[in-house]
N, C-alpha and C positions, 0 to 999 in steps of 0.2 A: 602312297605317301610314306615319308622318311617316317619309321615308329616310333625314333623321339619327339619329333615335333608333332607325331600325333597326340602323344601323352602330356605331351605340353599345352599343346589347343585344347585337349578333354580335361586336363586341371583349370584351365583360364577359364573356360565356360562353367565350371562346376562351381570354382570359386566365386565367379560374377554374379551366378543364379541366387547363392548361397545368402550373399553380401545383398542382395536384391533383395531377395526375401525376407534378411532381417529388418532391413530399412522398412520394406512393406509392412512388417508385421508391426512394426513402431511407432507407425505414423497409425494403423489400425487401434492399437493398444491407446494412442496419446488423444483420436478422437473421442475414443468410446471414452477415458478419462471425463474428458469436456463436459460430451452430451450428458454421462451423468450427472456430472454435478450441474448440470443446467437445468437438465429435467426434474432432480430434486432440492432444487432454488438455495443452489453455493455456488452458482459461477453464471453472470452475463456481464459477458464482453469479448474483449480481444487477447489473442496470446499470438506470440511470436517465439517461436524456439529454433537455436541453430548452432551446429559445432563445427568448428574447423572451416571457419569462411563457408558454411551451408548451409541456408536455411534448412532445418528437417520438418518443420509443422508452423502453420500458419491458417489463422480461422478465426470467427468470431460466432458468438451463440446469445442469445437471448436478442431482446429490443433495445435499439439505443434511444428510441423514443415510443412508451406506450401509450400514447394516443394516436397514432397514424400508425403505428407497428412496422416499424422500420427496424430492418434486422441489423447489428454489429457485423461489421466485416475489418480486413485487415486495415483500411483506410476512414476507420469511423476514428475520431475526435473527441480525446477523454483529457477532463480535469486531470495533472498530475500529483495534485498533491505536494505532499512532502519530499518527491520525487523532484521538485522542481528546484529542490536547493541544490544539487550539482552542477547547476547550470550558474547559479550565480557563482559558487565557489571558483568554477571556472574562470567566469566574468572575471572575476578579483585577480585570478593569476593571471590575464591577459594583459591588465591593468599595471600589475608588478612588473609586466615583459617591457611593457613600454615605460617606465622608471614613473612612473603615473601618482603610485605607490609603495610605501613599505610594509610587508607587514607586521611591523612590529610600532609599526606610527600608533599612536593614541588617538580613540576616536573620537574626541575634542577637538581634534582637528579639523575633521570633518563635519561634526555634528556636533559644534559650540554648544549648542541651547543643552546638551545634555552632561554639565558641566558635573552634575553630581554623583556622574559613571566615569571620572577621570579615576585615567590608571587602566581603563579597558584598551587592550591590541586589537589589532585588526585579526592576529591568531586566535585571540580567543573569544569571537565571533564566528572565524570558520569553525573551531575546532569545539565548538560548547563549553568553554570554560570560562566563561565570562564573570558569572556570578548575576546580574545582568535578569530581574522579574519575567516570568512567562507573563506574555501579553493576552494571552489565553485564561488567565487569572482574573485577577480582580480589575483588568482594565477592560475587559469582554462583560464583567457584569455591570461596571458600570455605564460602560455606550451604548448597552443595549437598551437604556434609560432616554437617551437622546433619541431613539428610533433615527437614525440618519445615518448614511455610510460611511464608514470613517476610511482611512486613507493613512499610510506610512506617515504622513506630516503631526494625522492626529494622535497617532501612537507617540511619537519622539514629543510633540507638546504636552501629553497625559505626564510623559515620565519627567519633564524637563519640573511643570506646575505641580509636580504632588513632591518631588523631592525625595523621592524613594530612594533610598539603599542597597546596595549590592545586599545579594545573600549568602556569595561567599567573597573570598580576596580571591580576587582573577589567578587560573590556573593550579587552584589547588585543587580544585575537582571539577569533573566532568560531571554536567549536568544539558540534557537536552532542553532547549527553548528557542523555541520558533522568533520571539522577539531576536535574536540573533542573527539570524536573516533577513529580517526586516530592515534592520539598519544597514546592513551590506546592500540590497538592494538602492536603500536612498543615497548610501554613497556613491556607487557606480554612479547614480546619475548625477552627484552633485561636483563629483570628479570629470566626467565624460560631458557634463551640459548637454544631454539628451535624455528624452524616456528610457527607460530602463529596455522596452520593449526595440526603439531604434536601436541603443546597444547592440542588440544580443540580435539583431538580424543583421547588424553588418558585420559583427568579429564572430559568429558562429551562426547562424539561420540560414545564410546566403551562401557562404563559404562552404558548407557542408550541405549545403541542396535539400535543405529540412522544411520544403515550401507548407508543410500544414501541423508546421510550431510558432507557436505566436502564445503571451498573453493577453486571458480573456475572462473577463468580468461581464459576464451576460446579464447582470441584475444592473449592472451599473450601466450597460449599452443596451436596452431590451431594444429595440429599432435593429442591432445587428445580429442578422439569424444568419447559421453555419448552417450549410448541407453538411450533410452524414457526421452530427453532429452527438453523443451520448449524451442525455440530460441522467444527472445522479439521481435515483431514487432509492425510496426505505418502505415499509412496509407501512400501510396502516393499519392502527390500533386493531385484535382482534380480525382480519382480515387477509387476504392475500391478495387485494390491489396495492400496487406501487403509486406512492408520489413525490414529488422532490419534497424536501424540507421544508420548505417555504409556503408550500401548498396548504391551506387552512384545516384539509385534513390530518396535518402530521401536525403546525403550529410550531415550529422550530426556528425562530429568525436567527438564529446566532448568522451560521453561511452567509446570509443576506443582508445583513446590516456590516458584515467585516469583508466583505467582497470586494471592496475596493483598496485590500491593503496586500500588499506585493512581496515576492521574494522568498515569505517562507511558503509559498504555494502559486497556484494562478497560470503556472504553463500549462498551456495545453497540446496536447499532439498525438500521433500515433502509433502502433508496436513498428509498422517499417520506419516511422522517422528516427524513434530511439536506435534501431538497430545502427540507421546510421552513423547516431550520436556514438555507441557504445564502442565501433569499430573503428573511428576516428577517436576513441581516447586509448583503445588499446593499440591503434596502429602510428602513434604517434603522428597523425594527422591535423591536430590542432595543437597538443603541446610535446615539446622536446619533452628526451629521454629524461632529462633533467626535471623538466618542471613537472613531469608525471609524479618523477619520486616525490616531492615538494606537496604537490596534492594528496600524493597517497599514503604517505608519511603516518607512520605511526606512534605519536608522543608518551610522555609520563607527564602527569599532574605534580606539584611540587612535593605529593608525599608518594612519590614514586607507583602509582597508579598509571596503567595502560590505558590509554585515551587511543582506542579504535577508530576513532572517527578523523576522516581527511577533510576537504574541503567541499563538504555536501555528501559526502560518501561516506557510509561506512564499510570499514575497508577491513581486510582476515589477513591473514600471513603464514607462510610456512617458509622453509627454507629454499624449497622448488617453485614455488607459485604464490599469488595472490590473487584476492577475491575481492569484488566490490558491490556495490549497488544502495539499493535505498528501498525503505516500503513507504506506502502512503495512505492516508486517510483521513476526508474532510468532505465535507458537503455532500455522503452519500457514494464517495467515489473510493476504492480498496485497490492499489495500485503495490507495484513489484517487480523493481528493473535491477538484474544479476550478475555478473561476467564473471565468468572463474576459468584460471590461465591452464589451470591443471590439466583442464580437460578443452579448453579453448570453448568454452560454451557458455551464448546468451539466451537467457530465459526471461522475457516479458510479459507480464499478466496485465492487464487493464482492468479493470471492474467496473460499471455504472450502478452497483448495487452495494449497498451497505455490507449486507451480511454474506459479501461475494467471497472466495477463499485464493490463494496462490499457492498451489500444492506443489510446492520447487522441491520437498524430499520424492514424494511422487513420479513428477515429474524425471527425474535421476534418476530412479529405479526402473523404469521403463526404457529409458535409453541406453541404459549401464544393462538392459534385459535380463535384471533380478526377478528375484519371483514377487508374486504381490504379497504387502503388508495390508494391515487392517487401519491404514491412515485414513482412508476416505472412503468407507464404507457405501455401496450399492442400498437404495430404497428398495422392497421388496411387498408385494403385494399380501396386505392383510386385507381380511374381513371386515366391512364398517363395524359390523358389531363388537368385532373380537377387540378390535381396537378401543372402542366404548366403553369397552367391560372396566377400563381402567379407570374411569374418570369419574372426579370425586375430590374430596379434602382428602388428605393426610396429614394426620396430627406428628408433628415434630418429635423424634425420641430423644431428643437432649432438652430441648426447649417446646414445652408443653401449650403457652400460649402462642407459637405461631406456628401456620397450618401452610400446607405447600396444596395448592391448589389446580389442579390436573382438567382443563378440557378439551373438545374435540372440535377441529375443523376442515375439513376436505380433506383428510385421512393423514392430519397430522395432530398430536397432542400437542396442547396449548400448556405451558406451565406459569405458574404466577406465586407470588404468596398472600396471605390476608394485608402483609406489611408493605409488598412493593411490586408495581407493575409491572412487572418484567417481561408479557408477551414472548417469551423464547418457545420457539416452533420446534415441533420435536418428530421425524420420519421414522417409520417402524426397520428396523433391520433386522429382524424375527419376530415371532408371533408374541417378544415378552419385553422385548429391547428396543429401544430408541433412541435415535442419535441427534443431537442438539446440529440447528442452522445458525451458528455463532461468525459473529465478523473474523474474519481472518482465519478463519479453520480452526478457533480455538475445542480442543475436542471435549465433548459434553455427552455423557449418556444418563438414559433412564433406567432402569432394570426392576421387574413386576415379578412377584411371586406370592402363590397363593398360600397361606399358612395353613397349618391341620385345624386351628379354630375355623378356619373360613374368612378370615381377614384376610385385607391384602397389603404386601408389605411393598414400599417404596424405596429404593437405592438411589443416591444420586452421585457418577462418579466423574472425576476430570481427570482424567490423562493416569486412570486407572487407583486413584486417590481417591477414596469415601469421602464424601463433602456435606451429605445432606441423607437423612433416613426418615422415613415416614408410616405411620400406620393406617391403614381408612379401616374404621369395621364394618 
């Protein structure tokens, strides 16, 4: 054989192997990611990850229903959440393509009865600058009065009959509220004279081949049951059984009584159908180059404040690339859809669990094959007893009447105080430290140390910030 072309063949194979084995080692590094935090209850569900038009990992963990014990995989069926508002935002500039819409139209136009929100755009409904009551406020504590499910009509009647006032002049500041979306949803239909759900399966469902996206109100159709479907659950009180919300052991109806209201949540689907939603916004598949920028547009409020957020998205920027996506959280469901151009890479988290986490810095560092940080710490086997040893009151070193209250459950501490129930679970990460099971990976530690009296002193820290100190004698 020619000895250049051998050297050539013996680089191509070395390099191939090379390139192999890092892939290998990432998709090894991304599972054991998962399985731990599944194993130490921060992660059940679905993830999706992929760079450069390739999926690299794809998997599901825990039960997407625990009473048959039905495992999450890539095609199990999650509440979106919050994540479902890029769909409407969408909606709206499909609506604009077809001269349907302005948006800068007043939504009096659309939604008369809410005569006393005149002066609101349809921009600043996408874009949170409405001024414009969270519905999540004081109209969620009052329907939850009526016990009956309310529905987008009852929300725009709440606000038309009580006469409420903006709380600020539209676009002077960015403020997030789901009300905002709610009325985008009822517009679409009231524009379109279809279900909001018809919509969005003929100008993007069908068109992008997303056969298991649909909205779904399972409290409002209990007769229609989904195969491989994720019901949200949250822990009960003191316990490590899961139940949804609604369930008499948790006693939560907020979910259940607002389940029938649309827009700013209520898609459902899963990490393959997002992929395809995400590669069809960045590959200009559904909307021109144009109306991309138009969605992902990034404004000033009238005191010249940056308003990050596009049209359901919110959206990053540098001068080489942009970033987009959305997180989510309702009914027990902790969701997390990403795309960033820099690196050509989507990262999709699902969650059917409250205190589920999306560890997308993590995540990065494994594929970027940095070394590991101390983001998401390994659970590590202690002693019942040793663990034991801690539990007990701790008297407050700044505030002497309230006591942080320390117990033990299947080899986790339980923390509470005498003032508030706060059931936060807490996994040993050495024989002295413990790391808090918080919604969204917010980081929480405990840290135990024995004094020369023989007391034992109590740390509590966030994100490496003293929060909380305690003494037990």
């Amino acid at each position: 054989m020619n000895f250049k072309k051998l050297v050539v063949t013996t680089l191509l194979f070395l390099t191939t192997s090379i390139c192999f084995g890092q892939k290998n080692n990432t998709i090894k590094r991304l599972d054991s990611l998962f399985t731990s935090l599944s194993e130490q209850n921060q992660f059940s569900g679905s993830v999706l990850i992929a760079e450069k038009g390739k999926i690299i990992y794809k998997d599901g963990k825990g039960y997407s229903n625990e009473k048959t014990k039905e495992r999450n995989n890539s095609k199990t069926i999650f509440e979106l959440a919050s994540c479902s508002k890029q769909f409407i935002g969408v909606a709206i500039a499909l609506l604009h393509r077809d001269g349907k819409i302005k948006y800068t139209d007043d939504i009096t136009v659309y939604i008369p009865e809410l005569s006393n929100f005149k002066g609101v755009k349809i921009y600043d409904l996408l874009r949170h600058t409405s001024g414009i009551p969270e519905f999540l406020g004081k109209f969620r504590e009052d329907w939850l009065l009526n016990k009956k499910m309310a529905t987008n009509q009852d929300v725009i009647n709440y606000y038309a009959q009580s006469k409420d006032t903006l709380e600020f002049k539209p676009t002077s500041t960015h403020q997030y509220c789901n009300t905002n979306y709610v009325l985008l949803a009822t517009i679409i239909e009231r524009i379109s004279n279809q279900k909001l759900q018809d919509f969005l399966f003929k100008k993007i469902l069908k068109p992008l081949k997303m056969e298991r996206t649909f909205i779904y109100n399972r409290r409002e159709n209990p007769k229609k049951k989904l195969k491989n479907y994720a019901f949200g659950y949250t822990w009960v009180k003191n316990s490590f059984e899961k139940a949804t919300e609604d369930d008499p052991k948790i006693g939560n109806m907020t979910a259940y009584y607002l389940d029938g209201i649309i827009g700013n949540a209520k898609i459902n689907s899963t990490v393959e159908d997002i992929y395809k939603w995400i590669n069809a916004i960045k590959n200009n598949t559904l909307l021109s180059q144009k109306e991309f920028n138009e969605v992902m547009e990034i404004t000033k409020t009238t005191d010249n404040q940056d308003v990050t957020y596009g049209f359901g998205f919110e959206v990053r920027k540098n001068k080489n690339s942009i970033s987009y996506g959305h997180t989510g959280s309702w009914d027990s469901y902790c969701t997390f859809i990403h795309y960033n151009s820099a690196n050509d890479r989507t990262i999709i988290v699902l969650n059917n669990f409250r205190n589920g986490v999306y560890p997308y810095e993590k995540i990065n560092e494994i594929i970027d094959n940095k070394p590991n940080t101390k983001e998401f710490i390994k659970k590590v086997n202690v002693d019942e007893s040793e663990i034991k040893n801690y539990v007990g009151d701790y008297v407050d070193q700044k505030n002497s009447s309230e006591k942080h209250i320390i117990t033990y459950l299947n080899g986790y501490l339980i923390y509470n105080t005498d003032k508030e129930n706060w059931d936060m679970r807490f996994f040993p990460t050495s024989s002295s430290t413990f790391q808090a099971v918080r919604q969204g990976g917010t980081d929480g530690v405990m840290t135990f140390t024995k004094l020369s009296d023989g007391t034992m002193k109590l740390e509590m820290t966030q994100y490496g910030q003293v929060i909380g100190k305690g003494i037990r004698n």
